[in-house]
Backbone as numpy.savetxt, mean C-alpha at the origin, in Angstrom:
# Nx Ny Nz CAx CAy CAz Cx Cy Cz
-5.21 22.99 43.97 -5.87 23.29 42.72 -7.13 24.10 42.98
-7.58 25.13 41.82 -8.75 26.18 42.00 -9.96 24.87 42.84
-9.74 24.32 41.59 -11.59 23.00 41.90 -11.69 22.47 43.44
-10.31 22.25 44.22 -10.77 21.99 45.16 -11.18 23.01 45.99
-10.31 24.16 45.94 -10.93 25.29 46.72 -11.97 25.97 46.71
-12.96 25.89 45.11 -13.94 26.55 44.74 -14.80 25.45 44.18
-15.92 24.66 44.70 -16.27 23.86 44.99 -17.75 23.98 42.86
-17.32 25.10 43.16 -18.94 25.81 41.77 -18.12 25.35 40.27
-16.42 25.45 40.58 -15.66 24.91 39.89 -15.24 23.43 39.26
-15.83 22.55 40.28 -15.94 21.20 40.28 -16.03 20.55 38.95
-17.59 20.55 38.65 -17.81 20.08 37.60 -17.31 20.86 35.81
-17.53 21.68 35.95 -16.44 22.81 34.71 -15.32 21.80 33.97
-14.18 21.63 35.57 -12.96 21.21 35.23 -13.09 19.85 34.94
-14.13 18.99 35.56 -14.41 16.97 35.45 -14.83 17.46 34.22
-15.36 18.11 33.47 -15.64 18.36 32.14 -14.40 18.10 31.21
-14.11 19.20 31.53 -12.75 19.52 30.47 -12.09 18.54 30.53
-11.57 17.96 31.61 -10.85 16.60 31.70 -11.33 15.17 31.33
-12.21 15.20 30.99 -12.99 14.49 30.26 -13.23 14.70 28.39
-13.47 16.05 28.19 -13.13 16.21 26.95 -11.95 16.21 26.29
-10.76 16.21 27.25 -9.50 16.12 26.59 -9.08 15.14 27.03
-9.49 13.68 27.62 -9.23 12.42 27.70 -9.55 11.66 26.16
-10.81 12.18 26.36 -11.48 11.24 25.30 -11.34 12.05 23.44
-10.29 13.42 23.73 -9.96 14.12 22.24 -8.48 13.38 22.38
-7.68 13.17 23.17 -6.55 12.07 23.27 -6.91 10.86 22.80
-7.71 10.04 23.15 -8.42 8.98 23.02 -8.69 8.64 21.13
-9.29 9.79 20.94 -9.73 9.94 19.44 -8.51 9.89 18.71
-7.58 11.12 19.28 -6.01 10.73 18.55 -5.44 10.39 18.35
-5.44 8.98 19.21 -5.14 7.93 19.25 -5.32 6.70 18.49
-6.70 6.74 18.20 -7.59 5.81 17.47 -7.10 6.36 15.90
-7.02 7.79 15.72 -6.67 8.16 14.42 -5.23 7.75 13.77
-4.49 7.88 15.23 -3.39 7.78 14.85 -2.66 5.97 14.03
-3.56 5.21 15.06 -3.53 3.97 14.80 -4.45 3.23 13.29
-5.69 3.92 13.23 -5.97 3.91 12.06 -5.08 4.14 10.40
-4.12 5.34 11.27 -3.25 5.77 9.87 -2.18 4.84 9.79
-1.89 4.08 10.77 -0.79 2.99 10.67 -0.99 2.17 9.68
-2.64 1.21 9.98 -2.67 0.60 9.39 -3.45 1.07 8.12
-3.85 1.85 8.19 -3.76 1.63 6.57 -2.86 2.23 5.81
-1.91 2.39 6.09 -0.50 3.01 5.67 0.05 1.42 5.37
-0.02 0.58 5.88 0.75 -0.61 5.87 -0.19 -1.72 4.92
-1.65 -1.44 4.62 -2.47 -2.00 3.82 -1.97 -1.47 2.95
-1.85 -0.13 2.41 -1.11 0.55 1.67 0.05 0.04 0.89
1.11 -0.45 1.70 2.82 -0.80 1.47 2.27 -2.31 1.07
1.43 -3.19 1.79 1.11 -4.46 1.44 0.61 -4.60 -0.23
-0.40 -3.93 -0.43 -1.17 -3.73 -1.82 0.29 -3.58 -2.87
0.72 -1.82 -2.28 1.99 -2.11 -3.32 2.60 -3.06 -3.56
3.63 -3.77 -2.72 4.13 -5.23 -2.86 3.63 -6.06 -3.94
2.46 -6.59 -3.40 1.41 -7.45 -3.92 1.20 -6.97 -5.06
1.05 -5.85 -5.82 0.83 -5.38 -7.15 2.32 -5.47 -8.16
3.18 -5.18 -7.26 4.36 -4.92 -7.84 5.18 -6.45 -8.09
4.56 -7.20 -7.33 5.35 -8.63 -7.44 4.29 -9.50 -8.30
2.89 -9.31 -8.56 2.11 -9.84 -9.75 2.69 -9.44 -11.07
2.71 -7.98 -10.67 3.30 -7.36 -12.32 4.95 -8.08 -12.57
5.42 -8.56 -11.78 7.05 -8.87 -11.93 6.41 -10.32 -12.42
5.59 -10.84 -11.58 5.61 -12.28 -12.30 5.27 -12.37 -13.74
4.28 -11.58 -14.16 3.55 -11.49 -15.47 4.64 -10.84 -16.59
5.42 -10.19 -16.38 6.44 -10.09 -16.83 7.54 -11.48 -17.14
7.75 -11.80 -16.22 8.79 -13.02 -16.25 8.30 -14.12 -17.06
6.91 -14.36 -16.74 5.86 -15.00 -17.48 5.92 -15.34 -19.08
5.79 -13.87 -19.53 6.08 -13.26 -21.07 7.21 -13.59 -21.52
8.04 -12.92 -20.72 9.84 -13.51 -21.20 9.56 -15.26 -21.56
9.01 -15.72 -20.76 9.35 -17.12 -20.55 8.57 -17.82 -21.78
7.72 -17.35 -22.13 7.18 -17.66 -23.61 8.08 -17.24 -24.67
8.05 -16.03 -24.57 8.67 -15.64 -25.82 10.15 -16.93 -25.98
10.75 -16.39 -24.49 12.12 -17.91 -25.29 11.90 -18.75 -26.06
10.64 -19.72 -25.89 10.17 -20.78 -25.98 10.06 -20.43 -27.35
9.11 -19.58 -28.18 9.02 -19.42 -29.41 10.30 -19.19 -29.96
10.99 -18.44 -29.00 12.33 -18.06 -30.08 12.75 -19.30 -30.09
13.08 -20.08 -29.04 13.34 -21.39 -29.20 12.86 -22.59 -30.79
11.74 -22.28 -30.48 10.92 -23.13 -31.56 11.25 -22.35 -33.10
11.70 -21.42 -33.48 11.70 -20.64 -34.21 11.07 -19.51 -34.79
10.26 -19.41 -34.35 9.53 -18.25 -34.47 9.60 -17.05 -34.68
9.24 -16.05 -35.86 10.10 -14.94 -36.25 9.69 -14.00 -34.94
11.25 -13.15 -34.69 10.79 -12.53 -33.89 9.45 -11.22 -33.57
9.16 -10.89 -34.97 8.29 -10.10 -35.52 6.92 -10.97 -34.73
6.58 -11.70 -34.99 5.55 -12.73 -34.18 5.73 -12.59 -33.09
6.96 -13.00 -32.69 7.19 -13.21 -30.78 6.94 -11.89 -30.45
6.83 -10.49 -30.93 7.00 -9.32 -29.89 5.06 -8.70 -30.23
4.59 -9.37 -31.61 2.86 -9.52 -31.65 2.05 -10.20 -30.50
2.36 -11.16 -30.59 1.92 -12.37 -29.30 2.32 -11.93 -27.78
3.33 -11.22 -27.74 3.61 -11.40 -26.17 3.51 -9.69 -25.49
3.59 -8.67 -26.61 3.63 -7.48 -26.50 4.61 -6.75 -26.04
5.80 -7.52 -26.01 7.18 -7.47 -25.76 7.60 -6.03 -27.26
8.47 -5.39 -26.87 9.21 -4.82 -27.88 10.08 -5.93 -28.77
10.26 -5.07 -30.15 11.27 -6.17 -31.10 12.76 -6.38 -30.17
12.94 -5.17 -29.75 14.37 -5.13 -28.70 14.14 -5.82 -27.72
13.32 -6.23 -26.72 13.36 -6.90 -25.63 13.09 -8.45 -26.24
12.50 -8.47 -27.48 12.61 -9.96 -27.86 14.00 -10.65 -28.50
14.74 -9.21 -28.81 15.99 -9.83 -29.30 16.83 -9.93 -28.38
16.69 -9.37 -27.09 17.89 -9.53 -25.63 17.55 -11.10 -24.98
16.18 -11.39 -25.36 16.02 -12.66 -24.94 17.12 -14.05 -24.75
């Protein structure tokens, strides 16, 4: 290699090899950073998407109950914010 033969060369190249350890290093750290929050990401979704499913199911589960009890459906889709159609598939 030049560095060993040209001794003025030495430090130049421990440079560079050093700056592109530690720009690997960084890319690394970036790269792993984007994992996880890519996966905080997919977690949140989940977690949002399975609250909103419960709160949904939730609603349904009232409304029966009124339709049950009798309740015009005109009421049941006021109270629960259900459409008149999704209170009548009930």
């Amino acid at each position: 290699m030049l560095a060993k033969s040209h001794p003025e060369v030495r430090s130049p190249v421990a440079k560079y090899k050093k700056l592109t350890l530690t720009q690997r290093m960084r890319d690394i750290a970036w790269e792993k950073q984007l994992l996880r929050m890519d996966k905080q990401a997919r977690e949140d979704f989940v977690r949002d998407e399975g609250l909103e499913l419960g709160k949904q199911e939730a609603t349904q589960t009232i409304a029966r109950r009124f339709k049950a009890q009798g309740v015009s459906l005109d009421q049941i889709a006021e109270a629960t914010g259900l459409s008149l159609e999704e209170v009548g598939r009930l």
